[in-house]
N, C-alpha and C positions, 0 to 999 in steps of 0.2 A: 196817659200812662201806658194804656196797650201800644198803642203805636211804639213809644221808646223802646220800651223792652222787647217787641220784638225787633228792631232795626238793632239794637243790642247786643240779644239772644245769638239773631241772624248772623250777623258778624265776628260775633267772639265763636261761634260752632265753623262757622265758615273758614277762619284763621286756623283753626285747628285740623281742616278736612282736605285729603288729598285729594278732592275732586278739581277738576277744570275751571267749573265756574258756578255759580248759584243763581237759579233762579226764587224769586220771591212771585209767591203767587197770594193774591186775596180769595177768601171765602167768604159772601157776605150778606146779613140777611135781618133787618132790623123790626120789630114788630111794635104793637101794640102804637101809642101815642107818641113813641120818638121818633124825633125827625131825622131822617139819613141825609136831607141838605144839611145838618148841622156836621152828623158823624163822621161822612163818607169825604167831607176835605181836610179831618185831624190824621187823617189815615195816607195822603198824598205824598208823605215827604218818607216813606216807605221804600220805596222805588220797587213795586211790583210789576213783574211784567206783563203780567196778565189779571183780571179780576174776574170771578166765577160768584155767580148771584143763583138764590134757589131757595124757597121758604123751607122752613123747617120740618119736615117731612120726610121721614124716613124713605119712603116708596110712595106712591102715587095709589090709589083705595085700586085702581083697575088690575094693578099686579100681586104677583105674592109676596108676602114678606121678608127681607133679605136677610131678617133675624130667625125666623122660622114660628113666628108669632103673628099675634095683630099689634099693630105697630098705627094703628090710624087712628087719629083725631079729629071724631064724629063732629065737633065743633068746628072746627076750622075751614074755611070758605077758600078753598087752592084756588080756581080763578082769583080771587081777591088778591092771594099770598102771590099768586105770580103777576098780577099784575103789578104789585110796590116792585118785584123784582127786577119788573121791565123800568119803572123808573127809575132805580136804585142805580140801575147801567145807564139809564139817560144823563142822571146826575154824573156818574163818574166820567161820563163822553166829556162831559162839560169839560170836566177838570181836564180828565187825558186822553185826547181827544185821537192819538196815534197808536193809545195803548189796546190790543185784544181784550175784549169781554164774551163771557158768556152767559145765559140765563139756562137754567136746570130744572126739571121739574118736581125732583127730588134730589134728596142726598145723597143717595148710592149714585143716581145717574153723574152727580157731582164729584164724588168721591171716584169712581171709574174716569172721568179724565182726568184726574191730577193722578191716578194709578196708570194711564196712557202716556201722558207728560214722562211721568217718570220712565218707563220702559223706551218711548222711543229716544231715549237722550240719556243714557248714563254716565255720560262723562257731567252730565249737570245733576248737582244736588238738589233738590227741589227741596223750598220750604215753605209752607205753609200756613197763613195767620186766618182762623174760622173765629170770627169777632160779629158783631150784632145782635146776638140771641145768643141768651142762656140756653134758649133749646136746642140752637143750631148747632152749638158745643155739645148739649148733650146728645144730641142724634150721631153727630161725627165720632165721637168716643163710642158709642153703643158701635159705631159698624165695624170701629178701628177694632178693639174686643169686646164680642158681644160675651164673653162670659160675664163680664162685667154690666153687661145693661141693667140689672135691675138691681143694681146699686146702689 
């Protein structure tokens, strides 16, 4: 159903928009005991031109917080989170084997190239689908408006 809506979404915004051309870009980052070889080929028929991977993580424990807070989760094992991240792009090689990826080690770090993307190309609309994690969503939303983070 994500996939639809937003090839959907994408389309009917795009029809609407006096830009050039659109790119579609992935955000993607799956946790806990689901499988991303199941998830990451319902997502193919997208046509993204790039896919950007990165666990859920605001900032990385060595920096400061891009909220102005702590933002870190003592539980969570980032080696670990980044290593699914590096196969999560292995998998998607599989699939789109021509297509750019990239692996991030945080969200902000993530969220500043698709804010790169967009600035060096404004005749392209950039859109964006951050699917895999409920957190990955909620981390993206906190940086998008943090007055809303503790929502």
């Amino acid at each position: 159903f994500c996939a639809q809506w937003f090839v959907q979404s994408s389309s009917d915004v795009a029809a609407a928009s006096s830009s050039d051309s659109v790119q579609r870009l992935l955000l993607f980052h799956c946790t806990g005991d689901r499988s991303s070889a199941q998830l990451l080929p319902n997502l193919s028929g997208c046509r993204f031109g790039m896919a950007l991977f990165c666990p859920a993580v605001i900032d990385p424990p060595d920096r400061p917080s891009s909220l102005g807070r702590d933002s870190t989760n003592v539980k969570l094992d980032l080696n670990a989170e980044l290593r699914r991240c590096e196969q999560d792009r292995e998998i998607w090689r599989q699939i789109h084997p021509d297509q750019p990826s990239e692996v991030f080690t945080c969200v902000s770090d993530a969220l500043a190239k698709v804010h790169a993307l967009a600035d060096n190309n404004t005749a392209t609309e950039l859109h964006v689908l951050v699917t895999g994690s409920l957190h990955l969503v909620g981390d993206f939303l906190a940086l998008l408006d943090p007055s809303k983070a503790n929502e």
